[in-house]
N, C-alpha and C positions, 0 to 999 in steps of 0.2 A: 350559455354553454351547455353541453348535452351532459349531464348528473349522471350517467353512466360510466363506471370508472374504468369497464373493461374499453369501451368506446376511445373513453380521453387516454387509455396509455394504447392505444392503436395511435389513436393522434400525434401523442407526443413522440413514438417509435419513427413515423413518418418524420415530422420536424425533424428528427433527431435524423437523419440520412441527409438532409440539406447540410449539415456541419458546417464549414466557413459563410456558407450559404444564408446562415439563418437571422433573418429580419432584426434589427432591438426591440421591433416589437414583439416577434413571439421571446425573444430573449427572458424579457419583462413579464413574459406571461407564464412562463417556465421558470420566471424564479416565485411568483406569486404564489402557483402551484407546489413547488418543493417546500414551500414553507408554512402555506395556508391552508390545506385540501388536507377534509377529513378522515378519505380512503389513501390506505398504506400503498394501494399498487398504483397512486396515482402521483404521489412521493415518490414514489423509485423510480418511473418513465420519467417523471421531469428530472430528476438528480443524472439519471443513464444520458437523455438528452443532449445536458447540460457539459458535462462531461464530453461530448463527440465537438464541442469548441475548443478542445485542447487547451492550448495556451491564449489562447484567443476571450478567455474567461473574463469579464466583467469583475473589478472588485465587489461590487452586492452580489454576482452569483457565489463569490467566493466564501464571500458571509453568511450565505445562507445556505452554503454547503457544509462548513464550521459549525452551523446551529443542527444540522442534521445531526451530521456526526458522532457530536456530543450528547446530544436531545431526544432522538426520535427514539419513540418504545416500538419501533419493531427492525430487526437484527439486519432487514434484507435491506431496509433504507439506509440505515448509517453502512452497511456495505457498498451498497451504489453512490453513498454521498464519498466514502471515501476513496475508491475509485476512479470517480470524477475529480476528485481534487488530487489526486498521482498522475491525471492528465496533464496538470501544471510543470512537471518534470521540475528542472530548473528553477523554475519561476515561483516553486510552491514558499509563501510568505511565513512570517517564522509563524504567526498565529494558528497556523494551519497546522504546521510542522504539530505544536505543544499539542494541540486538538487528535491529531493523530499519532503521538506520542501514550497520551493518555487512552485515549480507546485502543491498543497493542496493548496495553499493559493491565486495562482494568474489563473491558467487554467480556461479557460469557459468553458469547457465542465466537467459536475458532475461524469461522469465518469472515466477523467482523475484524477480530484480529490480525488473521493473514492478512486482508483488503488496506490496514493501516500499514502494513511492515510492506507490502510491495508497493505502495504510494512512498511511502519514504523513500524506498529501494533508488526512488527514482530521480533522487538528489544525487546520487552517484558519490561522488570524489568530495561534495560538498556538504554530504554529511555531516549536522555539528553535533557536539561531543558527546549533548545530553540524549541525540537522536543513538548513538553508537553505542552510550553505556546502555541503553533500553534494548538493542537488538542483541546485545552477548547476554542479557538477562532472558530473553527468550530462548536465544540458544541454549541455554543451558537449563532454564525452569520450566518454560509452554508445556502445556499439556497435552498439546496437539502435533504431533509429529509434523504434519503441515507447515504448519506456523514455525517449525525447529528450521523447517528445508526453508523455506519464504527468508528467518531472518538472516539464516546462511549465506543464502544468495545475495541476498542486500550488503553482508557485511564483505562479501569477496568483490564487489565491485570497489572497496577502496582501498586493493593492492597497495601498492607501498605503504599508504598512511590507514594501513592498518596499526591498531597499537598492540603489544602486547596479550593482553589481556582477551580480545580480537581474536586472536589467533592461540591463543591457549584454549576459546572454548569452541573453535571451530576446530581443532585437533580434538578434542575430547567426544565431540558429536561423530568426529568419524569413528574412531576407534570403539563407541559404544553404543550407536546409534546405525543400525545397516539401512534404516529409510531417509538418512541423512545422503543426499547427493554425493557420488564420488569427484564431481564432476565441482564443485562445490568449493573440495579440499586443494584438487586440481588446479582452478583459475586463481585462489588463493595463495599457491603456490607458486605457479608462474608469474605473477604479479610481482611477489615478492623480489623471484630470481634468486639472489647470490647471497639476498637476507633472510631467505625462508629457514627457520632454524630446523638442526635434524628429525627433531620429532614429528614433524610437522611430513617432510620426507619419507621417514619410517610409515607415518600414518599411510598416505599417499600410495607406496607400494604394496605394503600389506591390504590394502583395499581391493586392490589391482591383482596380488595372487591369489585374493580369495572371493 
């Protein structure tokens, strides 16, 4: 293989354009790489790759997306590994879930964070409980305004089965937060309908005359 790591993430960017397209053999070569290769940009082209399979994901790439995630010392891998496993939408397995659970809540870098809270995002309506208590915990603690709007958005995609709590710190983000989406408080609203409590209401308008 050509030891040139700018070379091999040109390579893997191609592969990675084949998408449903792509061989199980470069599959297998794309996970060897995301887990084995001692250049970090050569870790991210196979994790981005890997990722353009959507749901179409091999459980070993899944594993060795999980071991990114968790594992990798530099910020922009476990970014792309988490990414690529938010490609799984629906399909993302609880292991996955806990793995990007824990990087939202403990990574330093805001980036790797948002990348775990919009891969969850992407469980929708299916969000389970310990995924939910973690994203009102960012809405209301992150340190990265990003990451507040990211777990915002995640937690408004589960209108009605929003709980409580849900929705107490997504009224709190608007009313004190102006880089928190209006748009945000809005879908959270409508979702609701005829359950959205007043304050929630009051936020919503006030946002809107100001």
């Amino acid at each position: 293989h050509d030891a040139n790591e700018y070379v091999m993430g040109a390579a893997f960017e191609a592969l990675a354009k084949l998408g449903e397209r792509l061989p199980p053999e470069a599959v297998a070569a794309l996970i060897n790489r995301v887990e084995h290769d001692s250049e970090w940009e050569v870790r991210r082209a196979a994790a981005e790759a890997l990722g353009k399979l959507g749901e179409r994901l091999p459980p070993e790439a899944v594993a060795a997306l999980i071991n990114r995630v968790e594992h990798d010392s530099e910020w922009e891998v476990r970014r792309a590994a988490a990414e690529a496993l938010g490609k799984l939408g629906e399909r993302l397995p609880p292991e996955a879930v806990a793995a990007l659970i824990n990087r939202m809540e403990q990574d330093d870098d805001w980036r790797v964070r948002r990348a775990a809270v919009q891969a969850l995002g992407e469980l929708g309506e299916r969000l389970p409980p310990e995924a939910v208590a973690a994203l009102v915990n960012r809405v209301k603690d992150d340190s990265s305004w990003s990451v507040k709007r990211a777990a915002a958005k995640a937690l408004g995609k589960l209108g009605e089965l929003l709980p409580p709590e849900a929705v107490a710190a997504l009224i709190n983000r608007a009313k004190h937060d102006q880089k928190v989406d209006v748009m945000v408080v809005y879908m959270a609203v409508e979702k609701l309908g005829e359950r959205a409590p007043s304050e929630a209401v009051a936020a919503l308008i006030n946002r809107v005359e100001n």
